[in-house]
PDB file of N, CA, C, O and CB in Angstrom:
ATOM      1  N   UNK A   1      -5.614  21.042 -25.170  1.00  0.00           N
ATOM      2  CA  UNK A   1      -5.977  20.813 -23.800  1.00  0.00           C
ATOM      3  C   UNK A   1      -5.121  19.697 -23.233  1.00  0.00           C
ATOM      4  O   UNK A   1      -4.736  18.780 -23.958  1.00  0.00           O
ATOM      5  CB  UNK A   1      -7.460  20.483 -23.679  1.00  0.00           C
ATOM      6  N   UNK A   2      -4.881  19.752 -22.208  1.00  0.00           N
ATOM      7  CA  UNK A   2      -4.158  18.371 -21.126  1.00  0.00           C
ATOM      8  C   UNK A   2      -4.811  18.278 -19.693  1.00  0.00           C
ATOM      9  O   UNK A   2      -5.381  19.121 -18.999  1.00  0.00           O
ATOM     10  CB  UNK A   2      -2.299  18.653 -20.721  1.00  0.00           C
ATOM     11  N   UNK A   3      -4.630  17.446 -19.576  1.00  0.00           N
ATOM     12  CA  UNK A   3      -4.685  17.586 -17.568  1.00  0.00           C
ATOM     13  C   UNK A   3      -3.497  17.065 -16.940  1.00  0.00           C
ATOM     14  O   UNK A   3      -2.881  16.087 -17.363  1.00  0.00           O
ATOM     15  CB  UNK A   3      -6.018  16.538 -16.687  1.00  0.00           C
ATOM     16  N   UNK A   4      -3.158  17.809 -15.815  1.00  0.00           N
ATOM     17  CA  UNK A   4      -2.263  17.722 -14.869  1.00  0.00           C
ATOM     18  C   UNK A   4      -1.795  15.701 -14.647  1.00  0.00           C
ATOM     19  O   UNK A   4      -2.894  15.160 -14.528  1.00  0.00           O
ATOM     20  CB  UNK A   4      -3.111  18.623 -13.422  1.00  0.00           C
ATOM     21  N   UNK A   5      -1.056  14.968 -14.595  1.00  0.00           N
ATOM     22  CA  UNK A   5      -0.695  13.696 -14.141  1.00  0.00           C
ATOM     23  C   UNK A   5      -0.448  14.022 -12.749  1.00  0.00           C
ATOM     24  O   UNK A   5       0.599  14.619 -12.496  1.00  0.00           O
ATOM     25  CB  UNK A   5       0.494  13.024 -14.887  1.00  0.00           C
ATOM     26  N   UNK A   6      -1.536  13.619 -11.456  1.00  0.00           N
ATOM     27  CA  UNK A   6      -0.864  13.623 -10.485  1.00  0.00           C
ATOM     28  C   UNK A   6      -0.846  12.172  -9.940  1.00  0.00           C
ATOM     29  O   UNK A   6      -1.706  11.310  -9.763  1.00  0.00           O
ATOM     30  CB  UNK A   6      -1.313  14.613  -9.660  1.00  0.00           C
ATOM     31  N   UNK A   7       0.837  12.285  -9.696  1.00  0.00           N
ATOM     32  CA  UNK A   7       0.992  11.137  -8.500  1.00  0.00           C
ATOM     33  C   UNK A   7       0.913  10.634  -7.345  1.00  0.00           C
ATOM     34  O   UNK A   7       1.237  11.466  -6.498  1.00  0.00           O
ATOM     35  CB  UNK A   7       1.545  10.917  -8.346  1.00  0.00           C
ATOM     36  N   UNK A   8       0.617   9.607  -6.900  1.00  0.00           N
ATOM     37  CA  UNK A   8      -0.202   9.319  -5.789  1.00  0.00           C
ATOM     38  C   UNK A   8      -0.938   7.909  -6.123  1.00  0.00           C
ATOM     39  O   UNK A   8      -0.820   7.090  -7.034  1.00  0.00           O
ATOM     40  CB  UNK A   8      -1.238  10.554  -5.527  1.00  0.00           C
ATOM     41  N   UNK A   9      -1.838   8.018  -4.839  1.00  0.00           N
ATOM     42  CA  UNK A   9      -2.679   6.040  -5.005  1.00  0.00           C
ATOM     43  C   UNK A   9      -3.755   6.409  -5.284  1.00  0.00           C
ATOM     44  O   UNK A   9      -4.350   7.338  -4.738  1.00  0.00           O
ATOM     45  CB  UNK A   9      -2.933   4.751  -3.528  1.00  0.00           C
ATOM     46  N   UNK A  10      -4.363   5.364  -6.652  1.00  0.00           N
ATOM     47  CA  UNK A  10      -6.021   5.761  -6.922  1.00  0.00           C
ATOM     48  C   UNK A  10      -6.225   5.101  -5.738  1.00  0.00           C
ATOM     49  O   UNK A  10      -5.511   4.350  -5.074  1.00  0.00           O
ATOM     50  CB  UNK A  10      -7.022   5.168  -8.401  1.00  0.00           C
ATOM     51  N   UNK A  11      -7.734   5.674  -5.553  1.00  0.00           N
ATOM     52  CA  UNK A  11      -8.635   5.452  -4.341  1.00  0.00           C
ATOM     53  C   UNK A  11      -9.810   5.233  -4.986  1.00  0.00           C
ATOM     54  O   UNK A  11      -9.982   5.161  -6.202  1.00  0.00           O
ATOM     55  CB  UNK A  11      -8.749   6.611  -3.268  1.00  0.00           C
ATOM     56  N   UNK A  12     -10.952   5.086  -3.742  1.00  0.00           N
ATOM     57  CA  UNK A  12     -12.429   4.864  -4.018  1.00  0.00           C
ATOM     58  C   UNK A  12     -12.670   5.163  -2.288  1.00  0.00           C
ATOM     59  O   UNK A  12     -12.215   4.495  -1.359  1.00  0.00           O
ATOM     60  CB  UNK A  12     -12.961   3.049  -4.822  1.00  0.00           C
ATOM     61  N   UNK A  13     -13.403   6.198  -2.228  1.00  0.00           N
ATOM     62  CA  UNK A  13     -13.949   7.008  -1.332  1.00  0.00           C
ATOM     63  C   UNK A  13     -15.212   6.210  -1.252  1.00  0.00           C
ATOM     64  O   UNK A  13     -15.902   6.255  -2.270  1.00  0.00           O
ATOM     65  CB  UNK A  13     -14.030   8.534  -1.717  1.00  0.00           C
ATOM     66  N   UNK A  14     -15.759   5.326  -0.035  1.00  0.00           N
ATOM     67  CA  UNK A  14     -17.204   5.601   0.095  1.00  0.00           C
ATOM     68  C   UNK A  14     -17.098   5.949   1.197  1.00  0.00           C
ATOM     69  O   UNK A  14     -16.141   5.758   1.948  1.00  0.00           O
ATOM     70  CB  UNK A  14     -18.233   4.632  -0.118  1.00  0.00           C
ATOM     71  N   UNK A  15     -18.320   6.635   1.458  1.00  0.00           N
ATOM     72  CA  UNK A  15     -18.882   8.177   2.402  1.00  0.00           C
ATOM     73  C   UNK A  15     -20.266   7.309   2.770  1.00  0.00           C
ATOM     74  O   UNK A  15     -21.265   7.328   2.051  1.00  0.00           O
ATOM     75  CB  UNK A  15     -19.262  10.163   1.212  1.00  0.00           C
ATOM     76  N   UNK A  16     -20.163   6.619   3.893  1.00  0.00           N
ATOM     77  CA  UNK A  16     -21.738   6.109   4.357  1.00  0.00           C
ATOM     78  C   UNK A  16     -21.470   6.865   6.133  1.00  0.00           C
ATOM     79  O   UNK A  16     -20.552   6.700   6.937  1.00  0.00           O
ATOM     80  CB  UNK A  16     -22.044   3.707   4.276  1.00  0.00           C
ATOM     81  N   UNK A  17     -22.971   7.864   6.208  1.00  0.00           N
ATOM     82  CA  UNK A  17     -23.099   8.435   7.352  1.00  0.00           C
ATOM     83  C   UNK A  17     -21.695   9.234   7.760  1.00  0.00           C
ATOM     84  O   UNK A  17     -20.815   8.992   8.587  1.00  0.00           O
ATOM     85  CB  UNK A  17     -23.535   7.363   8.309  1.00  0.00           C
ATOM     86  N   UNK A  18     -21.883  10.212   6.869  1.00  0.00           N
ATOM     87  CA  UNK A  18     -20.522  10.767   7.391  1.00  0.00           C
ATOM     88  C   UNK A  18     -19.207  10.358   7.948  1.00  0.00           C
ATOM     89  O   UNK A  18     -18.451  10.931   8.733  1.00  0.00           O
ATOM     90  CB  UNK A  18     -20.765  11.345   8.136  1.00  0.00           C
ATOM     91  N   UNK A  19     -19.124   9.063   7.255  1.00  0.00           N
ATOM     92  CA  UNK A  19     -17.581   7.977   7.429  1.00  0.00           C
ATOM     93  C   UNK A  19     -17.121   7.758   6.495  1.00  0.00           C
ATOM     94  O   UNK A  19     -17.859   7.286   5.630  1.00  0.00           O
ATOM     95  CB  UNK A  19     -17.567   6.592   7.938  1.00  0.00           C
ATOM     96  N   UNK A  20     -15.779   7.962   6.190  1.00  0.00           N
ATOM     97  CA  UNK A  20     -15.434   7.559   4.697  1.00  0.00           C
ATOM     98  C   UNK A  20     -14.445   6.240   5.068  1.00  0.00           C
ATOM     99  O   UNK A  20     -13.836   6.098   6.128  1.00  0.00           O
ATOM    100  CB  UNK A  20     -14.539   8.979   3.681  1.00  0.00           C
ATOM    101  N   UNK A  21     -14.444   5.513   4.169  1.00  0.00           N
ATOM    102  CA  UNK A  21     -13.837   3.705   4.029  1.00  0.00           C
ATOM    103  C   UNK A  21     -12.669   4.387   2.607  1.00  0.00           C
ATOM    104  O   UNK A  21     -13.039   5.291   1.859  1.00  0.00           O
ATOM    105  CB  UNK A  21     -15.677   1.902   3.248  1.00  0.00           C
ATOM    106  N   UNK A  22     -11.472   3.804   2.520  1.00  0.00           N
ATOM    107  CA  UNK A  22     -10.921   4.561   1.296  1.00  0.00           C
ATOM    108  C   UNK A  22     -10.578   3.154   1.157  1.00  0.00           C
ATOM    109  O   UNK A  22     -10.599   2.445   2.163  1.00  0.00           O
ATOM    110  CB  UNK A  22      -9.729   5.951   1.279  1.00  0.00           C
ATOM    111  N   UNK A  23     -10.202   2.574  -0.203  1.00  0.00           N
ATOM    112  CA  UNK A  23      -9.948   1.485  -1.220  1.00  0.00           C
ATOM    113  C   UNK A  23      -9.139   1.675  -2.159  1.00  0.00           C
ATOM    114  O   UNK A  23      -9.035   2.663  -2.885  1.00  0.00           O
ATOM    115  CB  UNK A  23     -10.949   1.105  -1.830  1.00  0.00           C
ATOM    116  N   UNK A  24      -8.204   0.154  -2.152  1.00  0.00           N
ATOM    117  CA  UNK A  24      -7.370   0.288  -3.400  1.00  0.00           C
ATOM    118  C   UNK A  24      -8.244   0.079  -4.569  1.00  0.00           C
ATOM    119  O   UNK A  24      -9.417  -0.260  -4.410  1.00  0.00           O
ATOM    120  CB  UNK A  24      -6.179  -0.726  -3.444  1.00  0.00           C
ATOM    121  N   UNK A  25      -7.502   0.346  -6.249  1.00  0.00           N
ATOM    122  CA  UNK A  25      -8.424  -0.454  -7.475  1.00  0.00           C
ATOM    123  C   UNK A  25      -8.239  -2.106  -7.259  1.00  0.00           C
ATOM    124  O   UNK A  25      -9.024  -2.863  -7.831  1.00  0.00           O
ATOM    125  CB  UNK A  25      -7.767   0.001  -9.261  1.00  0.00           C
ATOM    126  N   UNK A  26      -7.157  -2.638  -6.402  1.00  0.00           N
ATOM    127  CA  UNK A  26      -7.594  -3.787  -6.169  1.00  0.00           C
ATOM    128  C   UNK A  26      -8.459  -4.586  -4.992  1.00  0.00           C
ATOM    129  O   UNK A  26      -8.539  -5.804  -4.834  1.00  0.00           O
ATOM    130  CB  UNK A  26      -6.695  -4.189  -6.298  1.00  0.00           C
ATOM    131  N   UNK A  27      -9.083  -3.518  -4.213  1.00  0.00           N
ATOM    132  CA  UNK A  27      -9.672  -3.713  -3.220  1.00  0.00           C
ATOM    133  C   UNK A  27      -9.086  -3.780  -1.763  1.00  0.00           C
ATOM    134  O   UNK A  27      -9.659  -4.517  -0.960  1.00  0.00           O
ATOM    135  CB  UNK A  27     -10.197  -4.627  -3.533  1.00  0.00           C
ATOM    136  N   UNK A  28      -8.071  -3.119  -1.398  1.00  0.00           N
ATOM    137  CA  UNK A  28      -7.219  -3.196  -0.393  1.00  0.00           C
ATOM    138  C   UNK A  28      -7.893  -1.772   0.544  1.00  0.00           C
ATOM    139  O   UNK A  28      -8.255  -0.701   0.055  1.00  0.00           O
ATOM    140  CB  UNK A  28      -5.495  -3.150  -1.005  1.00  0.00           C
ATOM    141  N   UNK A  29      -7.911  -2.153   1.934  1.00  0.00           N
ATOM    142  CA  UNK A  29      -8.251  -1.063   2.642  1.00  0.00           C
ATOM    143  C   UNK A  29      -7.247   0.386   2.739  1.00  0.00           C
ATOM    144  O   UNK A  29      -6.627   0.463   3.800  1.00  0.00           O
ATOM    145  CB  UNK A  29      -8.452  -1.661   3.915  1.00  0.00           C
ATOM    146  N   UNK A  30      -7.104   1.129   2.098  1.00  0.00           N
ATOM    147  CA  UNK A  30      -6.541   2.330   2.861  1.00  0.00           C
ATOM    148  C   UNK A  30      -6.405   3.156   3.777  1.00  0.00           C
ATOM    149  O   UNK A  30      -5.455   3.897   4.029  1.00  0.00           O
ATOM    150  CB  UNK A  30      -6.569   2.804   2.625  1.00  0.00           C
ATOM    151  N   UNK A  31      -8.043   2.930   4.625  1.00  0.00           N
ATOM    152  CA  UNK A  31      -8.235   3.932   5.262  1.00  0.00           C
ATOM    153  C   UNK A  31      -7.307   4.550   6.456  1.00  0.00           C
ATOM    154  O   UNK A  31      -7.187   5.721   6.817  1.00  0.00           O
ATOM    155  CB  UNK A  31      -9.313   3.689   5.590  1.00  0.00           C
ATOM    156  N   UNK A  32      -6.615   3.204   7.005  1.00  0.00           N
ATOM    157  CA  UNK A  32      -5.100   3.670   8.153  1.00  0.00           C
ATOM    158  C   UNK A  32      -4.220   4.523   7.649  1.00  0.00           C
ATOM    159  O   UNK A  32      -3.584   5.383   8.257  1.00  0.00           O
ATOM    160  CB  UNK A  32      -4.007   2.440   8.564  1.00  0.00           C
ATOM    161  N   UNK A  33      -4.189   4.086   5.765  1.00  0.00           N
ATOM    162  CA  UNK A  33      -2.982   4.304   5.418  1.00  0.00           C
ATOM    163  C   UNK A  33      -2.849   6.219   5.538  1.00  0.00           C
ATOM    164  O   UNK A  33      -2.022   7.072   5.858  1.00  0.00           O
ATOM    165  CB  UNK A  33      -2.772   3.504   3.825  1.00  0.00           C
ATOM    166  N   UNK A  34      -4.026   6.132   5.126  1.00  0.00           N
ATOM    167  CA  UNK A  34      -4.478   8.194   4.648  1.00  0.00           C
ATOM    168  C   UNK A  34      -5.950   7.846   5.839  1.00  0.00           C
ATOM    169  O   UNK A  34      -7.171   7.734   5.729  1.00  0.00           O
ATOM    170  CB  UNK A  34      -5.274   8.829   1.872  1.00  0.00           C
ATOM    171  N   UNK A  35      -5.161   7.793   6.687  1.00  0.00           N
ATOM    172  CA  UNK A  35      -6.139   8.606   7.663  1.00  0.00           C
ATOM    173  C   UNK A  35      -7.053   9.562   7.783  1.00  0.00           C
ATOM    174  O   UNK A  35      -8.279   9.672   7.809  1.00  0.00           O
ATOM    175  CB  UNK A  35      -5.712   9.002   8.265  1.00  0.00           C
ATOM    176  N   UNK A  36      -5.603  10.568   7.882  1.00  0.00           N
ATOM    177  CA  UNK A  36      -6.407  12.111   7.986  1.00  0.00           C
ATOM    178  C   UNK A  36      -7.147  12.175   6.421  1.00  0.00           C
ATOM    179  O   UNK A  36      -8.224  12.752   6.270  1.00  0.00           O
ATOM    180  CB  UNK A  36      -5.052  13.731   8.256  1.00  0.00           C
ATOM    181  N   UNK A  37      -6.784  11.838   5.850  1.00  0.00           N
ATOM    182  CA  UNK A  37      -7.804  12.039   4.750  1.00  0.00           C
ATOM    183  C   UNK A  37      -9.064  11.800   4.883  1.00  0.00           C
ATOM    184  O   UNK A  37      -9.989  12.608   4.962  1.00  0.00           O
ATOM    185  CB  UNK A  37      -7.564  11.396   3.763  1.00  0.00           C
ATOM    186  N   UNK A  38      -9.091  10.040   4.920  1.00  0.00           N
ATOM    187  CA  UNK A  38     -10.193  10.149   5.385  1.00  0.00           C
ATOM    188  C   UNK A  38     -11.320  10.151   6.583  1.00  0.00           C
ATOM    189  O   UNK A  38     -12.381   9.544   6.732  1.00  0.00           O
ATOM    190  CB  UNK A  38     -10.285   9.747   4.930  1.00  0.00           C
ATOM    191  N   UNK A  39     -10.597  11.117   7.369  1.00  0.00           N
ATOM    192  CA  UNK A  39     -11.560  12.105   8.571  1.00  0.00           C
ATOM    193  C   UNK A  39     -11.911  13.460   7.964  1.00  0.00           C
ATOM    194  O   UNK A  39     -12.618  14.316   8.495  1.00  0.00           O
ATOM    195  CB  UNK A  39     -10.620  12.520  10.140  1.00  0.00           C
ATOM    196  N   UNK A  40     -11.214  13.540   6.579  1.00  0.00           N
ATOM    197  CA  UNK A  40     -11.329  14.947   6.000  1.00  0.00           C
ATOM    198  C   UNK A  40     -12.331  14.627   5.377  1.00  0.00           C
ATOM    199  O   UNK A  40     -13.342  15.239   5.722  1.00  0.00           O
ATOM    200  CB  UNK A  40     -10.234  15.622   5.166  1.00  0.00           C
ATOM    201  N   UNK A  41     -12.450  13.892   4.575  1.00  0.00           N
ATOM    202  CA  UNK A  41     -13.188  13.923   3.136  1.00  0.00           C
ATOM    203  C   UNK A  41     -14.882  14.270   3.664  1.00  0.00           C
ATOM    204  O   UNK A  41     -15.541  15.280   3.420  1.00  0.00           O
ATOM    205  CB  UNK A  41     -12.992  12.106   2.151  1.00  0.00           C
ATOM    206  N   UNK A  42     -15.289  13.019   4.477  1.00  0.00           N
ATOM    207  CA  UNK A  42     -16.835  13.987   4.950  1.00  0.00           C
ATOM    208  C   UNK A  42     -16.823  15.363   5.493  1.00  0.00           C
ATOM    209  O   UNK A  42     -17.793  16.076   5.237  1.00  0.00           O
ATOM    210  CB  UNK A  42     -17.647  13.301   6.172  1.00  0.00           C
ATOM    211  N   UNK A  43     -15.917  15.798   6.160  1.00  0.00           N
ATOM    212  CA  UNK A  43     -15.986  17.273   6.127  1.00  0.00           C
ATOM    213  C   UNK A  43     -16.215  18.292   5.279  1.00  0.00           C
ATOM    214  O   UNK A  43     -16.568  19.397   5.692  1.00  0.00           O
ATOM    215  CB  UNK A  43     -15.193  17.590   6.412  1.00  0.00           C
ATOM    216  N   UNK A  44     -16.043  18.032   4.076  1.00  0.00           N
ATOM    217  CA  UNK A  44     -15.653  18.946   2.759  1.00  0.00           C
ATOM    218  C   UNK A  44     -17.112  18.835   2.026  1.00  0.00           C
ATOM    219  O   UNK A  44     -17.572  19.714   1.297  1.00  0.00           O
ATOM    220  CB  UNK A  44     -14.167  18.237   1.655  1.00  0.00           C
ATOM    221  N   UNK A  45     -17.808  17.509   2.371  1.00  0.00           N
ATOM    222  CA  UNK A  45     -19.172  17.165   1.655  1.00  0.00           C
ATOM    223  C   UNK A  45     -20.254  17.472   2.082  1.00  0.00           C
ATOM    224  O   UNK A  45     -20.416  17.414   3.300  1.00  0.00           O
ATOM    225  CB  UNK A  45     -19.405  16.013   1.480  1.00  0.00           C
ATOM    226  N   UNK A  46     -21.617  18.005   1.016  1.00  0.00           N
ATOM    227  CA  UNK A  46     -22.643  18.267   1.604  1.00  0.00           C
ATOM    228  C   UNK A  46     -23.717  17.432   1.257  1.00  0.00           C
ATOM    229  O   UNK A  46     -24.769  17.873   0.795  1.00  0.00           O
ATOM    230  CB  UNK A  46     -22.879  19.442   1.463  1.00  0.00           C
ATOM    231  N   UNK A  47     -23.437  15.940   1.514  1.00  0.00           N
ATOM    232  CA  UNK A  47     -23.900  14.692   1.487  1.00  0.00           C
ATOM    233  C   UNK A  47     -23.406  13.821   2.612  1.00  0.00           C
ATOM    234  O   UNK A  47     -22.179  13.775   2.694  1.00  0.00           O
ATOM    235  CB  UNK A  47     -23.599  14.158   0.269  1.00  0.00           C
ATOM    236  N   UNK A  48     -24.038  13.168   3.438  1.00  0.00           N
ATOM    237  CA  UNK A  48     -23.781  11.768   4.033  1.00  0.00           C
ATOM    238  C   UNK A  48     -23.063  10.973   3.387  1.00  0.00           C
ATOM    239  O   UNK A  48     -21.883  10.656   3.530  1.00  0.00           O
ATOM    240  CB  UNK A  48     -24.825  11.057   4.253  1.00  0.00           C
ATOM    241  N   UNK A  49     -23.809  10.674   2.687  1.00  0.00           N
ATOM    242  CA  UNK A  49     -23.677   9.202   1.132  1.00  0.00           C
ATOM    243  C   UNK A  49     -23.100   9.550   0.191  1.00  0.00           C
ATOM    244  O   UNK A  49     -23.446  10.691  -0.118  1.00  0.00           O
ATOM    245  CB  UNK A  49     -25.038   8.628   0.235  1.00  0.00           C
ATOM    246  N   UNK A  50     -22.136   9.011  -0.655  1.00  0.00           N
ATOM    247  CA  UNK A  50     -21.384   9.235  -1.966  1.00  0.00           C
ATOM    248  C   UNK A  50     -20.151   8.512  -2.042  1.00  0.00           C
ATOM    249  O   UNK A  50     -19.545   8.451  -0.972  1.00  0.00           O
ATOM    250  CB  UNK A  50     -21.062  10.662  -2.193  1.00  0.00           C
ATOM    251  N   UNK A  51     -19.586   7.913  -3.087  1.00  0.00           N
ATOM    252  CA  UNK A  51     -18.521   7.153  -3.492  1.00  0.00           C
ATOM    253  C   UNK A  51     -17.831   8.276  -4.450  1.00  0.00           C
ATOM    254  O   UNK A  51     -18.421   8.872  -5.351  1.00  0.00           O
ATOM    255  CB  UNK A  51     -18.979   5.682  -4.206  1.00  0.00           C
ATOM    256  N   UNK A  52     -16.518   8.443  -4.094  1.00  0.00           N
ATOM    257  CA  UNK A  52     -15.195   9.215  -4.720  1.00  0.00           C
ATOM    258  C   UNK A  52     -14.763   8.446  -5.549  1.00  0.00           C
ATOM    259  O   UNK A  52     -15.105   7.284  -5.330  1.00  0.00           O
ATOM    260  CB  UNK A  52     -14.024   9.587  -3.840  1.00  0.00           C
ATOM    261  N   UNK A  53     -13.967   8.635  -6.681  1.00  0.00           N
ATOM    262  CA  UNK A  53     -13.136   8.125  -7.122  1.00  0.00           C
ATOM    263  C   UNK A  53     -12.397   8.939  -8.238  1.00  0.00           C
ATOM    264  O   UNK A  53     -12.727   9.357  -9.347  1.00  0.00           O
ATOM    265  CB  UNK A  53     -13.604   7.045  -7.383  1.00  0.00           C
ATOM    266  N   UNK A  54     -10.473   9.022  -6.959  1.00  0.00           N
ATOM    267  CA  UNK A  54      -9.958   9.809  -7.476  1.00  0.00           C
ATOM    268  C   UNK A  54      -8.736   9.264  -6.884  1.00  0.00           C
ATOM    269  O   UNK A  54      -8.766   8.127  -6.412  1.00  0.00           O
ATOM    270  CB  UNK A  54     -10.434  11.097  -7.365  1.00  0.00           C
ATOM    271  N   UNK A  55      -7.172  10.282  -6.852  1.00  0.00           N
ATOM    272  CA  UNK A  55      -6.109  10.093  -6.622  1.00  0.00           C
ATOM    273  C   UNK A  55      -5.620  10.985  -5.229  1.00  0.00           C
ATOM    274  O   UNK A  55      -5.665  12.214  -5.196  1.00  0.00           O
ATOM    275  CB  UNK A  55      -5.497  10.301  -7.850  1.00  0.00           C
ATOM    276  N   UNK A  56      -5.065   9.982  -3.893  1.00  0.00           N
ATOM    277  CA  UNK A  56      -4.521  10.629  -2.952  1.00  0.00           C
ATOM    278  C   UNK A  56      -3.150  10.986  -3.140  1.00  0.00           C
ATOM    279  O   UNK A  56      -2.285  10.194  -3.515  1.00  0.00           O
ATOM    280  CB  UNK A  56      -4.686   9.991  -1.912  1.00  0.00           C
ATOM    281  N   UNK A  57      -2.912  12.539  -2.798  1.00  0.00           N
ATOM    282  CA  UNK A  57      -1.652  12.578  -3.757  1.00  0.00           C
ATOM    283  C   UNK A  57      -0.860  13.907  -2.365  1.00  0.00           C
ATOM    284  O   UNK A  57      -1.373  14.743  -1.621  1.00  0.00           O
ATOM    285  CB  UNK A  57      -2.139  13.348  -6.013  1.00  0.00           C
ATOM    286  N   UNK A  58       0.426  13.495  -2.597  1.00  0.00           N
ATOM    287  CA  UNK A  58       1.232  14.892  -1.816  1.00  0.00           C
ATOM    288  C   UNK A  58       1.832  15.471  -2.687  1.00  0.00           C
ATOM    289  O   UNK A  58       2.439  14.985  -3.642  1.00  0.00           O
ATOM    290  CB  UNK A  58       2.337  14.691  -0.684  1.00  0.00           C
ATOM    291  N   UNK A  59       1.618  17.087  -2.250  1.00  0.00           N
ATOM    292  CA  UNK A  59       2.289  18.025  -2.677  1.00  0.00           C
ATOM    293  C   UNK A  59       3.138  18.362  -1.900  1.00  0.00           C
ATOM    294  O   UNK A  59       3.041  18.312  -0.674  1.00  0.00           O
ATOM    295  CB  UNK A  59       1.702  18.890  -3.008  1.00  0.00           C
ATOM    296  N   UNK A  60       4.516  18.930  -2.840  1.00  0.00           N
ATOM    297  CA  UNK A  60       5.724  19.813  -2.211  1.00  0.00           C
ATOM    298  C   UNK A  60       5.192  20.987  -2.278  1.00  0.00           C
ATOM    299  O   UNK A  60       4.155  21.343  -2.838  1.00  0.00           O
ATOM    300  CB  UNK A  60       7.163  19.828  -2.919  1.00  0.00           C
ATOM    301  N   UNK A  61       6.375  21.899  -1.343  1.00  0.00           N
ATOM    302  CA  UNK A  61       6.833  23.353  -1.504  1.00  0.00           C
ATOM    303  C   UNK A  61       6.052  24.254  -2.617  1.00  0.00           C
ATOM    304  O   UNK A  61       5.165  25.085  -2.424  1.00  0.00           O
ATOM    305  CB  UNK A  61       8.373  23.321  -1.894  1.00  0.00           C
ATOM    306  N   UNK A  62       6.672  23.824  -3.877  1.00  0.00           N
ATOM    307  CA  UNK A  62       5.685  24.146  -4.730  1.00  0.00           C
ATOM    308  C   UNK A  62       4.557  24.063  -5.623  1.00  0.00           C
ATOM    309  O   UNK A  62       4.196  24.674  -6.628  1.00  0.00           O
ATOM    310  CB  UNK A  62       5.943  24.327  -4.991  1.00  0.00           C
ATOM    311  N   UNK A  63       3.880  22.594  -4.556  1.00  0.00           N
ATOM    312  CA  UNK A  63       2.741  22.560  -4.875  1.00  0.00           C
ATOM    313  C   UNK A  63       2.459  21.690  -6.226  1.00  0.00           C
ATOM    314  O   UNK A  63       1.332  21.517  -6.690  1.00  0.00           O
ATOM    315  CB  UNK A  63       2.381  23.854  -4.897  1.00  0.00           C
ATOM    316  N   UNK A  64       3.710  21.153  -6.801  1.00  0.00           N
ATOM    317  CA  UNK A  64       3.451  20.073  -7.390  1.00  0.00           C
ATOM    318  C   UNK A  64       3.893  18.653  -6.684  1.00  0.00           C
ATOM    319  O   UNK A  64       4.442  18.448  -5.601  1.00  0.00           O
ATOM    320  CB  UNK A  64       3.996  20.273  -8.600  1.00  0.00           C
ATOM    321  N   UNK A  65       3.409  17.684  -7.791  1.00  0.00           N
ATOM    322  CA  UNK A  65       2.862  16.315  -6.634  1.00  0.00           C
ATOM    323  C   UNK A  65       3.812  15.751  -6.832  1.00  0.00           C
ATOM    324  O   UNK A  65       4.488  15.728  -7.860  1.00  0.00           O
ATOM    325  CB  UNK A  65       1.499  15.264  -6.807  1.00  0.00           C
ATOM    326  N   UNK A  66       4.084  14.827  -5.096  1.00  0.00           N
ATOM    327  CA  UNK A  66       5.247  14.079  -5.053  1.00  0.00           C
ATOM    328  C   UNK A  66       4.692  12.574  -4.628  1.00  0.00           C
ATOM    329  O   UNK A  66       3.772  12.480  -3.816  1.00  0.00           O
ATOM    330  CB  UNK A  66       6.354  14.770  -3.997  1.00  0.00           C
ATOM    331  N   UNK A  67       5.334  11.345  -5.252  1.00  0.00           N
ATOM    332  CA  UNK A  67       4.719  10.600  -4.829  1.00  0.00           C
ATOM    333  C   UNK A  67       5.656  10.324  -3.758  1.00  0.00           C
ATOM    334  O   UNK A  67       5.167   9.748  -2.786  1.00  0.00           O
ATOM    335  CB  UNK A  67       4.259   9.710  -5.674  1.00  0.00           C
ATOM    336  N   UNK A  68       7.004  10.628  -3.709  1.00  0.00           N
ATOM    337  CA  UNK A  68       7.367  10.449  -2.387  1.00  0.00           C
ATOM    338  C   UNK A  68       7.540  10.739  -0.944  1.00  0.00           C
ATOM    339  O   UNK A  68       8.207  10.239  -0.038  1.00  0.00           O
ATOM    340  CB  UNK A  68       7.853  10.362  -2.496  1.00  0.00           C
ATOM    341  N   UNK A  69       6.667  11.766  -1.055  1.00  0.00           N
ATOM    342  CA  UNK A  69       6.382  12.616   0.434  1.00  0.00           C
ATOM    343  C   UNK A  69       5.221  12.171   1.047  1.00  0.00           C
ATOM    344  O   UNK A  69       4.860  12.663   2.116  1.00  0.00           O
ATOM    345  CB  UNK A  69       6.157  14.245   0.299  1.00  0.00           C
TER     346      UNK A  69
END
């Protein structure tokens, strides 16, 4: 077994009232940085409330991850 390495910035999603706040692991705000993300992320959820924690990441063309796009 393996899992995929994707590149990109860990995050920390909290989701209070259908708003998401995104965070570095050192505590730095993201949320300007990935915007649209997070205007996306409560969309996708069928919760108000919940903390993420995962990797914002771009994909190329073919759909593997670039950290430079």
């Amino acid at each position: 077994m393996f899992e995929v390495k994707w590149d990109g910035f860990r995050a920390l999603a909290r989701v209070t009232q259908a708003e998401a706040a995104l965070t570095s692991r050192q505590g730095n705000d993201l949320t300007q940085r990935f915007a649209q993300v997070a205007k996306e992320i409560p969309k996708a959820l069928k919760t108000p409330d919940c903390v993420l924690d995962g990797e914002v990441c771009a994909l190329d063309e073919q759909g593997r991850s670039s950290f430079s796009a």
